[in-house]
C-alpha positions as CSV (number, residue, x, y, z in Angstrom):
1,X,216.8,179.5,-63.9
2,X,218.7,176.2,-65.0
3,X,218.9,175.2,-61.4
4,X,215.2,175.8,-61.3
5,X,214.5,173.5,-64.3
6,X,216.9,170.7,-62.6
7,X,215.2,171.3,-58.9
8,X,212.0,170.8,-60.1
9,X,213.3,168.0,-62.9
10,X,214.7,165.8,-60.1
11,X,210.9,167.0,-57.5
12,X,209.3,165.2,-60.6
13,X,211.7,162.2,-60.9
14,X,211.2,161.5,-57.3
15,X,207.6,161.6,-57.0
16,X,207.7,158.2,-58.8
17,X,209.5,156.5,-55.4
18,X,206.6,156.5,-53.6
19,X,208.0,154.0,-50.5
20,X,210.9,155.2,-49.5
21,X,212.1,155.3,-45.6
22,X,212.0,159.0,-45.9
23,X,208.6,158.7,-47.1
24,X,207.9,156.2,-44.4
25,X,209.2,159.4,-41.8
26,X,206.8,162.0,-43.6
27,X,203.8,159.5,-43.1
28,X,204.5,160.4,-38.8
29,X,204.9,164.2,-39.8
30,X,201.5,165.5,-38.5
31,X,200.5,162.7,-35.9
32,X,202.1,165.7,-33.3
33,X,198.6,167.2,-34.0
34,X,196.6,164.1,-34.6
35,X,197.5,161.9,-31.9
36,X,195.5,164.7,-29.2
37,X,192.6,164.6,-30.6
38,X,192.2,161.4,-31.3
39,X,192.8,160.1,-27.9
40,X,190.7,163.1,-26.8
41,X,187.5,162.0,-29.4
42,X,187.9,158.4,-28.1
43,X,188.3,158.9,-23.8
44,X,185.8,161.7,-23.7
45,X,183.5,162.2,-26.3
46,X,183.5,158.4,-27.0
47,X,184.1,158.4,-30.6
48,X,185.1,154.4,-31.7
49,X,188.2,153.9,-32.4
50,X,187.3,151.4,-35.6
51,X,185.7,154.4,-37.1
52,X,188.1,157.1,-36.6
53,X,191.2,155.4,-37.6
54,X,189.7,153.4,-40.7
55,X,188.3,156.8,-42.3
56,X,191.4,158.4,-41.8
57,X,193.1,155.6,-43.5
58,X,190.9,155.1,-46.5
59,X,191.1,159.0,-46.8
60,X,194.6,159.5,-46.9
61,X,195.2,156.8,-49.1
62,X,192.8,157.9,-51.9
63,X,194.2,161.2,-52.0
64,X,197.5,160.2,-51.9
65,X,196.7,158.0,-54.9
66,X,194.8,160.9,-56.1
67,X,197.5,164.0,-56.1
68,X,200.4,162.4,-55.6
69,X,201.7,165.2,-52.6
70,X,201.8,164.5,-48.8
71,X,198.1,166.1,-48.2
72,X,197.1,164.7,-45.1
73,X,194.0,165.2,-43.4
74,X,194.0,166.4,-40.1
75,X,191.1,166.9,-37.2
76,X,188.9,170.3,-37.9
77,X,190.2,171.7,-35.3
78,X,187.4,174.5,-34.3
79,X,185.0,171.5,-33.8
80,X,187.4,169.2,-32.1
81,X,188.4,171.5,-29.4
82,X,184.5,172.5,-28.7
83,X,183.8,168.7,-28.7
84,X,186.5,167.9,-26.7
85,X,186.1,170.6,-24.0
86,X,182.4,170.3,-23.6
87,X,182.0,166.5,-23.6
88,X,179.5,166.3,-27.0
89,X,178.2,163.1,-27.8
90,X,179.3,161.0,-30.6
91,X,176.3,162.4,-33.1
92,X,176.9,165.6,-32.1
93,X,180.0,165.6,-33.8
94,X,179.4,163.4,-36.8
95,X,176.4,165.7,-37.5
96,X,178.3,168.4,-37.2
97,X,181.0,166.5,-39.8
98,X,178.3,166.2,-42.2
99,X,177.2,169.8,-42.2
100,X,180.3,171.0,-43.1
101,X,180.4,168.8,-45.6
102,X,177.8,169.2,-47.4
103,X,179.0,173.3,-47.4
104,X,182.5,172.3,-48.4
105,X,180.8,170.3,-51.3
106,X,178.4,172.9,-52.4
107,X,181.1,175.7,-52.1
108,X,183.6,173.8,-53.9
109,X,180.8,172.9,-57.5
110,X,180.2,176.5,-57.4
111,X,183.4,177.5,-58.1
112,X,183.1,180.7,-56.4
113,X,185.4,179.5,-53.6
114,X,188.0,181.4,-54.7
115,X,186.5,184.9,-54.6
116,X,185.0,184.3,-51.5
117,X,188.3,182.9,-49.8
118,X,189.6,186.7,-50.8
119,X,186.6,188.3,-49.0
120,X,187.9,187.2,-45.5
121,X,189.1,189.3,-43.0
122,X,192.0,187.7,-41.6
123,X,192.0,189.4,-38.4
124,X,188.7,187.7,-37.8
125,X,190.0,184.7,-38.1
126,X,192.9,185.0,-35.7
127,X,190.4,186.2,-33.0
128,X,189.0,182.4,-33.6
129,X,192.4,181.2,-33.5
130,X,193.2,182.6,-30.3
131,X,189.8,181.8,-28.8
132,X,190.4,178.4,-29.7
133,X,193.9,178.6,-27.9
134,X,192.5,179.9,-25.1
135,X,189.9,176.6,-25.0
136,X,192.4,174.1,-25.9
137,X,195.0,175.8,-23.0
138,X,191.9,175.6,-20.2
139,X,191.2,172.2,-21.4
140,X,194.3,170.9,-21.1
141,X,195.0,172.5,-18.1
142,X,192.3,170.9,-16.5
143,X,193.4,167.3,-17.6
144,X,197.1,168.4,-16.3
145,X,195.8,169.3,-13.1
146,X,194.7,165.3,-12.3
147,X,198.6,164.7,-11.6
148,X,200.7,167.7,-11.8
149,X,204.1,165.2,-11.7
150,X,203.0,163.1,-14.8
151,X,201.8,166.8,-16.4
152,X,205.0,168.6,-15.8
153,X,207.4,165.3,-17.1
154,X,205.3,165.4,-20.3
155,X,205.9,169.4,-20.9
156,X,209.4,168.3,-20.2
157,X,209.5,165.5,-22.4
158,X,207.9,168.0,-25.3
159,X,210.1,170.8,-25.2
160,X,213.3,168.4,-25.3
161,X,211.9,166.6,-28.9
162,X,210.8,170.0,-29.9
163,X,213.5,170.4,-32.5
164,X,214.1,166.3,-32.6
165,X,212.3,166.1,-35.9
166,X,212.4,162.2,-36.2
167,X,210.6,161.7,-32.8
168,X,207.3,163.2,-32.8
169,X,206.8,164.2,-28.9
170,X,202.9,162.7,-29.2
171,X,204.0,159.6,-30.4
172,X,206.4,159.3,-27.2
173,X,204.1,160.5,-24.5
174,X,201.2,158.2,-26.5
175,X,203.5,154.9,-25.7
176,X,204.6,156.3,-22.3
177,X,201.1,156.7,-21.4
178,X,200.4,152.9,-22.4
179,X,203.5,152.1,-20.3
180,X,202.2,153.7,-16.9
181,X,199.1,152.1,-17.3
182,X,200.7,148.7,-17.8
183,X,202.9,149.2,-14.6
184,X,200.3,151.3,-12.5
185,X,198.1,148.1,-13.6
186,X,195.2,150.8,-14.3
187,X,195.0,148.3,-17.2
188,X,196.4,144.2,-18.1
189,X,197.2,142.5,-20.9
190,X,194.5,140.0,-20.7
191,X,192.2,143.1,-21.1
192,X,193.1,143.9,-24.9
193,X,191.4,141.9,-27.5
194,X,192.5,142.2,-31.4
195,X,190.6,141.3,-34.0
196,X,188.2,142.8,-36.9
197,X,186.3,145.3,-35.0
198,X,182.1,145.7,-34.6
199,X,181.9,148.5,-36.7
200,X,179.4,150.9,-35.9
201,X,176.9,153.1,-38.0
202,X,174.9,156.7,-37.2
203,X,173.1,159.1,-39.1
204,X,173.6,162.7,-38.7
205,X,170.1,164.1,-36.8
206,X,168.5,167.3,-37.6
207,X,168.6,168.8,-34.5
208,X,172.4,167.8,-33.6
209,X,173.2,169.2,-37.2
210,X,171.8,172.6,-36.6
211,X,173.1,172.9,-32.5
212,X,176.7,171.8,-33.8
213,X,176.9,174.2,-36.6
214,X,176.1,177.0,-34.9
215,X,178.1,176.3,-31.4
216,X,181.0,175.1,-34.0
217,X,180.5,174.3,-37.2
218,X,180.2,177.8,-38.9
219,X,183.2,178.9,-36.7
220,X,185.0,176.0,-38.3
221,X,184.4,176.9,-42.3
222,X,185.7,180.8,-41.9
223,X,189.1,179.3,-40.1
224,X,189.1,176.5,-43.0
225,X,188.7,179.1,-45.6
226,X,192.6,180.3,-44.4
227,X,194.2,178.0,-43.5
228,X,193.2,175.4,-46.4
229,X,191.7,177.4,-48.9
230,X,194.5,180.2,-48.4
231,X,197.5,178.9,-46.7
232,X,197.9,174.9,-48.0
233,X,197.2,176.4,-51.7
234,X,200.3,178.8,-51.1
235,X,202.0,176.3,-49.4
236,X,201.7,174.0,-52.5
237,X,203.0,176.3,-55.0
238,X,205.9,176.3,-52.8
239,X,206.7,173.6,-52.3
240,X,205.9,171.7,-55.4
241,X,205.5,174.7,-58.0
242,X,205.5,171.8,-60.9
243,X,202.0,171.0,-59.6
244,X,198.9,172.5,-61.1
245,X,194.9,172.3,-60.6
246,X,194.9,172.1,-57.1
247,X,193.1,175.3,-55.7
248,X,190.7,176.2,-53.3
249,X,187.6,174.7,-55.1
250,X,189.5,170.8,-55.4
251,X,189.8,171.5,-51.7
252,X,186.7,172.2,-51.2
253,X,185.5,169.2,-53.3
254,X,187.8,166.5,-51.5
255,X,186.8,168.1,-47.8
256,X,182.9,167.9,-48.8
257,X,183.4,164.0,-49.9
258,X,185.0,163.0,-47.0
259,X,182.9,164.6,-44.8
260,X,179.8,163.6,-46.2
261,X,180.8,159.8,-46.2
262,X,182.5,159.5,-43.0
263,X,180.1,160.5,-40.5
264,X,178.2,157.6,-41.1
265,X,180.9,155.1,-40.4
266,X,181.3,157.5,-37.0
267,X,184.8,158.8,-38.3
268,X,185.5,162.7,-36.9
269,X,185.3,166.0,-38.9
270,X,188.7,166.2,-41.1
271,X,190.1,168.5,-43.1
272,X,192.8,169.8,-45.1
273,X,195.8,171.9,-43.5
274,X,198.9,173.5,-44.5
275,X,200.4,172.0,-40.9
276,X,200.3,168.7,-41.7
277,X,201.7,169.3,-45.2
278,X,204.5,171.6,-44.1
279,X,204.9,168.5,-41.3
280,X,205.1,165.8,-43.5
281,X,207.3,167.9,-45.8
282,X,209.7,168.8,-42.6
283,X,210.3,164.7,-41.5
284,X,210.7,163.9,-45.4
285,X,208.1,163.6,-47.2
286,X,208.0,164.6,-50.8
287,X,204.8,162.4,-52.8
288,X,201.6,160.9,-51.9
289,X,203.6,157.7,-50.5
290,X,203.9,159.9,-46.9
291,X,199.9,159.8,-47.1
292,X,199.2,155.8,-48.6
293,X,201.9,154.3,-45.9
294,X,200.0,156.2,-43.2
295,X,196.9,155.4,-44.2
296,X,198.0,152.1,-44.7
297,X,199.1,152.1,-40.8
298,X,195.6,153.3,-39.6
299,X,194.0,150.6,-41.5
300,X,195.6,148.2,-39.8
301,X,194.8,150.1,-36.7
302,X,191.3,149.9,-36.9
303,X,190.7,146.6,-38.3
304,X,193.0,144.9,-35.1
305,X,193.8,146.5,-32.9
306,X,190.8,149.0,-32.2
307,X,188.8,147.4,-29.2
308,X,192.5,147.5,-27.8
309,X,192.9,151.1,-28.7
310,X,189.5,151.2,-26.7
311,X,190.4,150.1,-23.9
312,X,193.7,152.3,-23.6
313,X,192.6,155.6,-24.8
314,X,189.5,155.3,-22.2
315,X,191.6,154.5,-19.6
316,X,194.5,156.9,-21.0
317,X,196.5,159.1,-18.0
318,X,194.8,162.2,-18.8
319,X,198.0,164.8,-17.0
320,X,199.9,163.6,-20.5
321,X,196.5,164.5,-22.5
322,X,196.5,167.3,-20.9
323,X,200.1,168.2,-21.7
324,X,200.1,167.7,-25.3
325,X,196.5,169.7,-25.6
326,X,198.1,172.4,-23.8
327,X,201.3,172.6,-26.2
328,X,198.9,172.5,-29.1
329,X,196.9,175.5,-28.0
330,X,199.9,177.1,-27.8
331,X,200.5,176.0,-31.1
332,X,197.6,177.8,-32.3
333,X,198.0,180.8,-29.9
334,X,201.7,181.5,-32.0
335,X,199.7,181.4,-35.1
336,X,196.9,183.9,-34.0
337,X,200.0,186.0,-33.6
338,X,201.9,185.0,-35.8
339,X,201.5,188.3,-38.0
340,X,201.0,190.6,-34.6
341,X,199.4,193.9,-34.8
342,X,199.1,196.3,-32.0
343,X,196.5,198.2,-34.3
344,X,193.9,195.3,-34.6
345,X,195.4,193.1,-31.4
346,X,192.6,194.4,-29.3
347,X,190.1,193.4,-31.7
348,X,191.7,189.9,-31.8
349,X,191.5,189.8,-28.4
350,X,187.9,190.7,-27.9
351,X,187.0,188.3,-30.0
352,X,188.9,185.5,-28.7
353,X,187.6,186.4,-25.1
354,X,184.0,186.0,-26.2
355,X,184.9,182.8,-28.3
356,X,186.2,181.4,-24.6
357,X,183.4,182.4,-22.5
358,X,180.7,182.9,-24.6
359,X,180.4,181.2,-28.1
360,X,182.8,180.9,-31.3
361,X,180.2,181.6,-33.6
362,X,179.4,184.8,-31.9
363,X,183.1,185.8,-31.1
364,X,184.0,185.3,-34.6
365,X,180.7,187.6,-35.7
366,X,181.3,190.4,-33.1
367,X,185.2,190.3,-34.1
368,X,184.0,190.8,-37.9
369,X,182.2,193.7,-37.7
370,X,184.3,195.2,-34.8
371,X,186.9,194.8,-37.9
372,X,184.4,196.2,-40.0
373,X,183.7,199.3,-38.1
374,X,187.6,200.2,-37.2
375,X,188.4,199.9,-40.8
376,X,185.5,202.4,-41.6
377,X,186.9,204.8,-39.2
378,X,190.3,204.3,-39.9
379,X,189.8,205.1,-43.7
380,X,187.6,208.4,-42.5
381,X,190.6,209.4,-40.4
382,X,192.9,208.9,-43.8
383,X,190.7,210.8,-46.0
């Protein structure tokens, strides 16, 4: 118990050391997910730079004023991959953003989030997971397919910084990428300009909001509700059990803020995510320093440097985007199964199948009340 006290004595002493070089480690924990589908939003849909990186920034550094924890904010992931993999437009997906917002921020001044976060079938939600996975891995395999030699060295290059935590793999294949382009003169110097960028402004339409909700966005707040709501509340209480007053409703508030601001500077869909906390955690992060350096990075990003970013990410190999989509599906495949089940696999499985060739939305609706159903029949067969 003494240890305990002393543990969580010395946690509390060191959230005051808010720039330290490990913190300055943490702030690269989670770009391993980040990098992908920001270079995916910006060569495909067409999503600006400027916006994307100076939301993120402003974002990650109020909260990490705010709480004082390495809470990063990450892509939704659900909406990402759909945008990504169908080629949406850029107010397809902002709209989208907003409507999730404004849910997250009605949820959250409820405060009912809680109850229904206990309501949720998991297995329903891992037959999204794996659907997801499964449009992620067919994406990327795609992109791979443009130049198997450049696709294969990047799996290779992945799997060897695996377990080299100080060297995210993205970050290395996102300079490498840069590097061929420069040689392959696909792109020169004289090309880049730096500067403050021409920021650019959309509002969410009706018709984009209600198309992207359904094709993604509802799919999206179920698989939030575990893996933010659920898993990053556990994660915290971990973690950092000194900390109090951060549950599924302050969630809820700070995804429904974000989201209903940064749409209009054209920013993506972000949210919460016990990945890129346990990430930032794993390279060193301990307090909200992790979150202000990074944000203080992507800042400077998208004030200078994003017509550059423009310019590269358009013109960006895409057998190395395809290699690092391909190792986040299976990512997200590993945690679809992460608590396997032979009993309600197949019902995962149906689900995910429909998610991939049909619709999330309806994947995720059939794989409920397939779940439903079984569990009926399965507490019949009990009594």
């Amino acid at each position: 118990m003494e240890s305990n006290k002393n543990t969580i004595a010395k946690e509390s002493e060191n959230n005051h050391k808010k720039f330290t070089l490990r913190e300055f480690g943490g702030s690269f924990g989670d770009w391993g997910t980040l990098v992908p589908f920001i270079i995916g939003y910006i060569s495909i849909v067409g999503l600006n730079p400027a916006g994307i990186f100076l939301t993120l920034g402003i974002t990650n550094i109020i909260l990490g004023i705010k709480f004082n924890l390495p809470l990063p904010v990450q892509p939704q992931k659900t909406i990402g991959t759909v945008a990504i993999s169908k080629g949406w437009d850029p107010n397809m997906v902002i709209s989208t953003g907003f409507g999730t917002g404004v849910i997250w921020f009605l949820l959250g001044f409820s405060k009912k989030l809680n109850k229904i976060v206990s309501k949720v079938p998991i297995v329903a939600v891992r037959g999204i997971q794996l659907g997801l996975a499964l449009i992620l891995g067919w994406t990327g395999l795609k992109l791979f397919s443009e130049n198997l030699f450049l696709g294969f060295i990047s799996i290779a290059i992945i799997l060897i910084l695996i377990k080299n935590k100080p060297i995210p793999s993205a970050i290395i294949l996102t300079f490498g990428g840069i590097l061929i382009m420069f040689f392959t003169q696909t792109i020169f110097i004289s090309e880049l300009e730096f500067g403050f960028p021409l920021l650019t402004f959309q509002i969410p339409t009706w018709d984009n909001f209600l198309l992207g909700m359904v094709y993604a966005g509802f799919a999206q707040l179920f698989l939030t509700l575990t893996n933010v709501m659920v898993a990053t509340v556990v994660l915290i209480k971990e973690l950092f059990p000194d900390r109090e007053g951060i549950d599924a409703n302050t969630l809820a508030f700070n995804m429904g803020a974000m989201n209903l601001i940064n749409p209009f500077l054209v920013g993506m869909p972000l949210c919460h995510g016990s990945g890129g906390l346990m990430a930032q955690y794993a390279f060193g992060a301990r307090t909200g320093g992790s979150m202000i350096l990074e944000g203080v990075m992507e800042l400077i990003l998208g004030l200078f440097f994003s017509e550059a970013l423009l310019v590269l990410f358009t013109e960006f190999p895409m057998a190395i985007l395809g290699a690092m989509l391909i190792y986040t599906a299976f990512l997200l495949g590993k945690i679809a199964l992460s608590d396997f089940n032979i009993k309600v696999f197949p019902i995962i499985l149906t689900s995910a199948i429909i998610c991939f060739s049909i619709n999330i939305a309806i994947g995720f609706l059939i794989g409920l009340i397939i779940y439903l159903f079984f569990t009926k029949v399965i507490e019949k067969t009990d009594s």
